[in-house]
MMTF fields as JSON, N, C-alpha, C and O atoms, coordinates in Angstrom:
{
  "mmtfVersion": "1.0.0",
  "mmtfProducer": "UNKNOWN",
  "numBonds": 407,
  "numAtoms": 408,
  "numGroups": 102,
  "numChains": 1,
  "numModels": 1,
  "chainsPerModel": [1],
  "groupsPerChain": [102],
  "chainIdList": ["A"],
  "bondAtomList": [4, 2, 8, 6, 12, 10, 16, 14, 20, 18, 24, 22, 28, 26, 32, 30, 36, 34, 40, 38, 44, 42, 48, 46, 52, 50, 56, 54, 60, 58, 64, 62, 68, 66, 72, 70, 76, 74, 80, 78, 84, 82, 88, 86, 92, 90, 96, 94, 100, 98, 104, 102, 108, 106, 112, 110, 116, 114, 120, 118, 124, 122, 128, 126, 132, 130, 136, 134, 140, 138, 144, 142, 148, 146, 152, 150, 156, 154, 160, 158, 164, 162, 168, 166, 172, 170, 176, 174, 180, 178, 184, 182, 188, 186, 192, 190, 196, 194, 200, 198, 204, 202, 208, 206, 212, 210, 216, 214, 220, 218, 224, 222, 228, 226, 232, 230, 236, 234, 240, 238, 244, 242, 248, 246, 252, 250, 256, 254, 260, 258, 264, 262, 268, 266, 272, 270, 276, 274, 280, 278, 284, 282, 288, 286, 292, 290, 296, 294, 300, 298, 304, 302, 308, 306, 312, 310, 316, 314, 320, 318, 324, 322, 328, 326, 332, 330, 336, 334, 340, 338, 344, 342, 348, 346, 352, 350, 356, 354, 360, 358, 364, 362, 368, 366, 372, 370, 376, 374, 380, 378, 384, 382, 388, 386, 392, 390, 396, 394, 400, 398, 404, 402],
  "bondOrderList": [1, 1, 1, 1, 1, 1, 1, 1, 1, 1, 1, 1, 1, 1, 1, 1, 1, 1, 1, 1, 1, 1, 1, 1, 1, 1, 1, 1, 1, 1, 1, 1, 1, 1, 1, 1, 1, 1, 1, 1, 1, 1, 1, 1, 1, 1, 1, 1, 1, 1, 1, 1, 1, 1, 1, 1, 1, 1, 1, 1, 1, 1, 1, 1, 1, 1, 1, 1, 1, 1, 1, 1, 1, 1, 1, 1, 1, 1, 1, 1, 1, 1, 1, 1, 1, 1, 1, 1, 1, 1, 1, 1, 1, 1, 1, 1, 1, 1, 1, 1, 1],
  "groupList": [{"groupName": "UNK", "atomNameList": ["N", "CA", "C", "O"], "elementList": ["N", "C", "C", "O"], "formalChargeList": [0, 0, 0, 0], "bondAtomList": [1, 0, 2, 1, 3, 2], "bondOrderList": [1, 1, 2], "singleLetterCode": "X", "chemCompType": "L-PEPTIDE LINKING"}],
  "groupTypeList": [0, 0, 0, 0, 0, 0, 0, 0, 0, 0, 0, 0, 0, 0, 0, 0, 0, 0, 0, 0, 0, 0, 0, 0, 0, 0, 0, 0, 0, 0, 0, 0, 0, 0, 0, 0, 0, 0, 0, 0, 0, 0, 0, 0, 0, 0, 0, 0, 0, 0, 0, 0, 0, 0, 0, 0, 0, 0, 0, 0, 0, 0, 0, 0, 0, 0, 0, 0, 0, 0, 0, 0, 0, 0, 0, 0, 0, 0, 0, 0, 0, 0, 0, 0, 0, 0, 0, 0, 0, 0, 0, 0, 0, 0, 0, 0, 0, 0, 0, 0, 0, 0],
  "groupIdList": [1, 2, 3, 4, 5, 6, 7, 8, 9, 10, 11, 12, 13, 14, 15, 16, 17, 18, 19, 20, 21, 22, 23, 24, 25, 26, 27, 28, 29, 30, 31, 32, 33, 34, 35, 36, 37, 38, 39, 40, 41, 42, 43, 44, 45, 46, 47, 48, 49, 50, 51, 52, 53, 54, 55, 56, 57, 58, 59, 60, 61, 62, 63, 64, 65, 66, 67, 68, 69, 70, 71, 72, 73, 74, 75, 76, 77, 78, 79, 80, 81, 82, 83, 84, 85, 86, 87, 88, 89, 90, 91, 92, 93, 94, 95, 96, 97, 98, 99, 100, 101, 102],
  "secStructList": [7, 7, 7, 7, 7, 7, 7, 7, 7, 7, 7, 7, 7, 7, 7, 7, 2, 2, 2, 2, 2, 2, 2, 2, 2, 2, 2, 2, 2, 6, 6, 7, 7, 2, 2, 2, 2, 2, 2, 2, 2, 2, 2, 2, 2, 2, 2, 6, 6, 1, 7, 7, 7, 7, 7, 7, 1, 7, 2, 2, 2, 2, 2, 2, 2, 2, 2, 2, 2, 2, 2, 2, 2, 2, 2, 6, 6, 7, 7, 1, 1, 7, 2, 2, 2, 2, 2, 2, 2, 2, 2, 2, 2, 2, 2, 2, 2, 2, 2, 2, 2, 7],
  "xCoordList": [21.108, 21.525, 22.254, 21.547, 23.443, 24.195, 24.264, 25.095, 23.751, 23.733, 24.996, 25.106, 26.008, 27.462, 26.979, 26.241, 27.456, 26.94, 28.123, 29.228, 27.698, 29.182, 29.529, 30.581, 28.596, 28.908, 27.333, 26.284, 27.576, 26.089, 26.296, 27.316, 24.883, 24.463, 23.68, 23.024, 23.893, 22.251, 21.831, 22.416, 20.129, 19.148, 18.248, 18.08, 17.759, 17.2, 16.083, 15.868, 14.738, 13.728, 13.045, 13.43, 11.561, 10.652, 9.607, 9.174, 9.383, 7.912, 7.265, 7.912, 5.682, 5.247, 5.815, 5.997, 5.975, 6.646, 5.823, 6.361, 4.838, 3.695, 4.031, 4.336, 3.967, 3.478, 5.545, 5.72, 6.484, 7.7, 7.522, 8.011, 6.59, 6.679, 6.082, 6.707, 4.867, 3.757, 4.751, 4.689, 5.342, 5.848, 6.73, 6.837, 7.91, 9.053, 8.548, 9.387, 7.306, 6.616, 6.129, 6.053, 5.795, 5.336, 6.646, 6.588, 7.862, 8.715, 9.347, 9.83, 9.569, 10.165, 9.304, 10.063, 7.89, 7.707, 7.735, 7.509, 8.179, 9.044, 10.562, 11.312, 11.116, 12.58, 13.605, 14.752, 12.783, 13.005, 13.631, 13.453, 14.467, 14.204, 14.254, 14.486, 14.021, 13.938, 14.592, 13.944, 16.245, 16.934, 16.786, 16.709, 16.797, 16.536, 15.592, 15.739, 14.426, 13.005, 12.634, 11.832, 13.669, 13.379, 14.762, 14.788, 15.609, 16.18, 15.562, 16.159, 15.017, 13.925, 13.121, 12.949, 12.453, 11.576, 12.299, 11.932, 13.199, 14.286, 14.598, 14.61, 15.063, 15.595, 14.298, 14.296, 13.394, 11.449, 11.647, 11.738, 11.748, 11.499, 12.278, 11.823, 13.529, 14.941, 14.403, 14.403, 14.139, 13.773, 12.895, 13.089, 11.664, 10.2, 9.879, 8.791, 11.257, 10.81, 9.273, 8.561, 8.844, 7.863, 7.707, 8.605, 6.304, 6.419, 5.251, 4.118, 5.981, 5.143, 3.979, 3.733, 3.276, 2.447, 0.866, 0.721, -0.303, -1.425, -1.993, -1.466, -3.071, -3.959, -5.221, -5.669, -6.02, -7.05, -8.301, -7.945, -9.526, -10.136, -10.171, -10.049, -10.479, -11.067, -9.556, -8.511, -9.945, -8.863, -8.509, -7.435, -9.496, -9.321, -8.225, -7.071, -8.742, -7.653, -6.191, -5.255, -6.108, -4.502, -4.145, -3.095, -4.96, -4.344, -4.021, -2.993, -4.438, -4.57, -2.913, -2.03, -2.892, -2.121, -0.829, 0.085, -0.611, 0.741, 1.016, 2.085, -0.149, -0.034, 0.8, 1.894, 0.205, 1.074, 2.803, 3.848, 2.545, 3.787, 4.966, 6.146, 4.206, 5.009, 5.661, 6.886, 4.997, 4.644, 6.084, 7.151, 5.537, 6.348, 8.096, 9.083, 8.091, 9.374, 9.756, 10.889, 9.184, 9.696, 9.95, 10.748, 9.237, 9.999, 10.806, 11.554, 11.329, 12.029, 13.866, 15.009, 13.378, 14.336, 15.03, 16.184, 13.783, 14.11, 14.575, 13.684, 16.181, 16.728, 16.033, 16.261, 15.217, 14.951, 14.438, 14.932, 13.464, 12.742, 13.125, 13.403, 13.123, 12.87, 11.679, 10.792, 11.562, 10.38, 9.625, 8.818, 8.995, 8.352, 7.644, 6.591, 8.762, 8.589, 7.82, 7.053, 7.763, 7.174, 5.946, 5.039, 5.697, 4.384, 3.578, 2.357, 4.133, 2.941, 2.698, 1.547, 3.323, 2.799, 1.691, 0.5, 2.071, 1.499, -0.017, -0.921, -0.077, -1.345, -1.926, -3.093, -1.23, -2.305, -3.028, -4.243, -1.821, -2.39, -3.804, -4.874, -3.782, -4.728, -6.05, -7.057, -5.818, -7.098, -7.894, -9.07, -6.498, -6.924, -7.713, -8.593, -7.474, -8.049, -9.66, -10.659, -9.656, -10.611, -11.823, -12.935, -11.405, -12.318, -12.656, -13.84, -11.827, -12.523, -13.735, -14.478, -13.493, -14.176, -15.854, -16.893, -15.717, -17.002, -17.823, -18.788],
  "yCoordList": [5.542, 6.625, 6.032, 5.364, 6.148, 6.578, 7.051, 7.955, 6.946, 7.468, 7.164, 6.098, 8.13, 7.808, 8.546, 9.525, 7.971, 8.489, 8.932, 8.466, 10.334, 10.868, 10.422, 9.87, 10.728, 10.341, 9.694, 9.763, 9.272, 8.68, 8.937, 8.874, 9.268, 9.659, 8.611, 7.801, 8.799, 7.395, 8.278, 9.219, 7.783, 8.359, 7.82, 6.625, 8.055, 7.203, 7.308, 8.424, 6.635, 7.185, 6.266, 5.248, 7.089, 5.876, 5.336, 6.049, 4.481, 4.051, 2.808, 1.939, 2.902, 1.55, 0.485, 0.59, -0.577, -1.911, -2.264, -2.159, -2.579, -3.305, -2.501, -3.195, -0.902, -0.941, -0.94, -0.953, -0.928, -1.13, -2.805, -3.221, -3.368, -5.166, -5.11, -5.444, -4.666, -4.804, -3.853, -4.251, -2.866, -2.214, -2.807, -3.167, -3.322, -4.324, -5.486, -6.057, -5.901, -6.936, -6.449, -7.276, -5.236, -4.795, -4.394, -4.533, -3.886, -3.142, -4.602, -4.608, -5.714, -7.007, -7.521, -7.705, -7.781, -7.862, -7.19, -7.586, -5.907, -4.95, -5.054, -4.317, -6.342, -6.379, -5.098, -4.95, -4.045, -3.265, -3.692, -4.749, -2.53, -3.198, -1.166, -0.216, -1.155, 0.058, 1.275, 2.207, 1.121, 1.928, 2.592, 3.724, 1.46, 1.608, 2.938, 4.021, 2.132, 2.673, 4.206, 4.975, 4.416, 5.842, 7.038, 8.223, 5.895, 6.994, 6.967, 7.872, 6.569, 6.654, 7.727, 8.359, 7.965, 8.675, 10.229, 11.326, 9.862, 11.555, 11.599, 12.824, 11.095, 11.561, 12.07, 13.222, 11.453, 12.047, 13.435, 14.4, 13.787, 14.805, 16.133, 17.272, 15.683, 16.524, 16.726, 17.789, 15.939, 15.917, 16.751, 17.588, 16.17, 17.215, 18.382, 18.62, 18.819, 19.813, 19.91, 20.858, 18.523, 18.172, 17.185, 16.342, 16.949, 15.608, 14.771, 15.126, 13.388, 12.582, 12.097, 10.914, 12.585, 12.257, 12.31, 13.201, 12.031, 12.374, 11.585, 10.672, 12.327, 12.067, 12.148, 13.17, 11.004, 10.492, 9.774, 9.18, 9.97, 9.374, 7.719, 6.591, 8.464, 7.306, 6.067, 6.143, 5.128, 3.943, 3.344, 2.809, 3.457, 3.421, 4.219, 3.878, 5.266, 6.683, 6.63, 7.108, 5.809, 5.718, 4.639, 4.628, 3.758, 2.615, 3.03, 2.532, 3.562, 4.356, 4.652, 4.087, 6.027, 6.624, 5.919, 6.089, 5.247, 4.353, 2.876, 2.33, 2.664, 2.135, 3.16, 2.879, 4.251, 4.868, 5.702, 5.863, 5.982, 6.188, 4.781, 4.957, 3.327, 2.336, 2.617, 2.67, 2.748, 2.323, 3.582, 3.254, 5.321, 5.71, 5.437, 5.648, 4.919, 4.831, 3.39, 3.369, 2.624, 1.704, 2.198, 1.66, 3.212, 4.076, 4.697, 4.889, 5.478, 5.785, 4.993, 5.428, 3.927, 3.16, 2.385, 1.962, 2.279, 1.225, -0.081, -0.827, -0.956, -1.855, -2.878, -4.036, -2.756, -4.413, -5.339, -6.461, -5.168, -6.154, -5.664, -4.506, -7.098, -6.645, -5.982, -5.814, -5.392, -4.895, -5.515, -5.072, -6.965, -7.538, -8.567, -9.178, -8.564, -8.652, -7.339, -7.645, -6.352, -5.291, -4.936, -4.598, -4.94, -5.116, -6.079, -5.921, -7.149, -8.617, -8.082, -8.308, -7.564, -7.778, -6.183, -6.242, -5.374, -4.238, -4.574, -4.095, -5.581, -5.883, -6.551, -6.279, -7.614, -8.449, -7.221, -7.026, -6.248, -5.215, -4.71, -4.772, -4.277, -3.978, -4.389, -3.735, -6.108, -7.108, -6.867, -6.63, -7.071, -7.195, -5.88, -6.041, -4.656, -3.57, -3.423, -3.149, -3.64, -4.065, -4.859, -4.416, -5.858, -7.365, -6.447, -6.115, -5.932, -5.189, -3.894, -3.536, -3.358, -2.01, -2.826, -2.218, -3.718, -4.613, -5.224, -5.894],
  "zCoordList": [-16.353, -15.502, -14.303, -13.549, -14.017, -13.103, -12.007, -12.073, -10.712, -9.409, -8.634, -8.029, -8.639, -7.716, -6.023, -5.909, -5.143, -4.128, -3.782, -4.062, -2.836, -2.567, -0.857, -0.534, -0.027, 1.361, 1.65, 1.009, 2.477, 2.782, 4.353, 5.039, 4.7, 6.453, 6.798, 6.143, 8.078, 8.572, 9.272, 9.809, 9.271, 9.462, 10.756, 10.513, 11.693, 12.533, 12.519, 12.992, 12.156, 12.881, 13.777, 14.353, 13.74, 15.216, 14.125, 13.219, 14.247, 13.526, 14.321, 14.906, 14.219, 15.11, 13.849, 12.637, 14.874, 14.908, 13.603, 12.501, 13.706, 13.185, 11.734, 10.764, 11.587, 10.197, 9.528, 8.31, 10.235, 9.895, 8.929, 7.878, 9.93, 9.498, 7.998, 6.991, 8.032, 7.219, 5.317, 4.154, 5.788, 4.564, 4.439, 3.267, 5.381, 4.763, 3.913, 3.216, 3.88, 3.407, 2.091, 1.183, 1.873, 0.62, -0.232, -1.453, 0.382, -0.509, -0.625, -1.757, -0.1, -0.342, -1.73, -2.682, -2.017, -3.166, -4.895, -6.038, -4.164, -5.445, -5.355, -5.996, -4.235, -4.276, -3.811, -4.235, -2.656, -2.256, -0.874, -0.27, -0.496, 1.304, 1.828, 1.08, 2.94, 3.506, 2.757, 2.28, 2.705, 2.62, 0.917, 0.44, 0.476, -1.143, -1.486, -2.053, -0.731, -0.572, -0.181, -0.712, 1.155, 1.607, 0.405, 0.072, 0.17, -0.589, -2.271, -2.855, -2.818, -3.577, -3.762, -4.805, -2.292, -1.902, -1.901, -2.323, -1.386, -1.311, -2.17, -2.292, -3.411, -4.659, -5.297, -5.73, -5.376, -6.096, -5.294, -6.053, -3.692, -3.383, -3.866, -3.967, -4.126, -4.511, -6.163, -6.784, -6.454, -7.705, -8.51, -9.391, -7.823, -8.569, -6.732, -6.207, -6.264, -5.156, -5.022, -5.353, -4.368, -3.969, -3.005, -3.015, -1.67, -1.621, -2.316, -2.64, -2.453, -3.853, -3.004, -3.238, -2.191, -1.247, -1.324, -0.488, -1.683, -1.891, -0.081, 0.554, 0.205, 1.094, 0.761, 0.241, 1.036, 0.284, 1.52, 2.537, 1.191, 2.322, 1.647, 2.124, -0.133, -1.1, -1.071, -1.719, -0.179, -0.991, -2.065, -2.342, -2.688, -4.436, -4.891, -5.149, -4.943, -5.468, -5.06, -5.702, -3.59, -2.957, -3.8, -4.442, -3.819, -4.858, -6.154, -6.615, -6.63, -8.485, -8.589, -9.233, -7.473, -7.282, -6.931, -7.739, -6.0, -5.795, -7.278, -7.552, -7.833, -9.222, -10.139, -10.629, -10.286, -11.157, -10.514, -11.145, -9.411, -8.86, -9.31, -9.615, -9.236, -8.95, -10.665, -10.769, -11.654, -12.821, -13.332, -13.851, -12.891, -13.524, -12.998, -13.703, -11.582, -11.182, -12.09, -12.569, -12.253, -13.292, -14.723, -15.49, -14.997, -16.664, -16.363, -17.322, -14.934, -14.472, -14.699, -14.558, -15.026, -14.612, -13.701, -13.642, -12.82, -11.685, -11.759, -12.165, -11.401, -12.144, -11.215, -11.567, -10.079, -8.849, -9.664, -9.553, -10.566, -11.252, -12.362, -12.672, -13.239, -14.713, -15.036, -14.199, -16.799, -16.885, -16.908, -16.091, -17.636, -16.951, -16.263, -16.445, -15.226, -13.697, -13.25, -12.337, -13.473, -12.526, -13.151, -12.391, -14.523, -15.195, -15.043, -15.041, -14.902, -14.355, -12.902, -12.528, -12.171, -10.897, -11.149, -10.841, -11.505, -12.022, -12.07, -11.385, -13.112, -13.831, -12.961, -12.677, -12.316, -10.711, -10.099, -10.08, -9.489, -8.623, -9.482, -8.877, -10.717, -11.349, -11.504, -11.777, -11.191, -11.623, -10.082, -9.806, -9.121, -7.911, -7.439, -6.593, -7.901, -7.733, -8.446, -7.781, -9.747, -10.352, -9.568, -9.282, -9.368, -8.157, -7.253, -7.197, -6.487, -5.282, -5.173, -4.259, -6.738, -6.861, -7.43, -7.688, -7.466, -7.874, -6.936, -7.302]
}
């Protein structure tokens, strides 16, 4: 699939410093960087006229949940990583999730 962009806007926002650092650090190991990332996020919203958002007290469940978010945007067709490249790291996240719930 094909995404031609027709005009592109910039967007400004505010965010603390700290968690700007901490997510550039996470979307860098999916080979993401910000912009990628938030327009990602707007195409899911445009998309399934929804936001892809769950709120959770359980940290488990946020983890589950951004596993399979990661998982279907990779059937999706996400080209940053190969497939798998994004399934090995998939499956760490998995083990690593696993270890912790123990």
């Amino acid at each position: 699939m094909v995404i031609i962009m027709k005009k592109s806007t910039a967007i400004s926002i505010r965010v603390d410093g700290d968690l700007k650092e901490k997510s550039e650090k996470i979307m860098a190991e999916f080979g993401l960087n910000m912009t990628t990332t938030v327009n990602m996020l707007l195409r899911q919203i445009v998309r399934e006229q929804a936001i892809p958002l769950s709120l959770t007290a359980n940290p488990d469940a946020k983890l589950k949940d951004d596993l399979i978010f990661a998982q279907l945007e990779r059937m999706a067709g996400y080209k940053g990583l190969s497939g798998d490249e994004m399934a090995n790291r998939l499956d760490v996240l998995i083990a690593e999730a696993g270890n912790d719930a123990q």
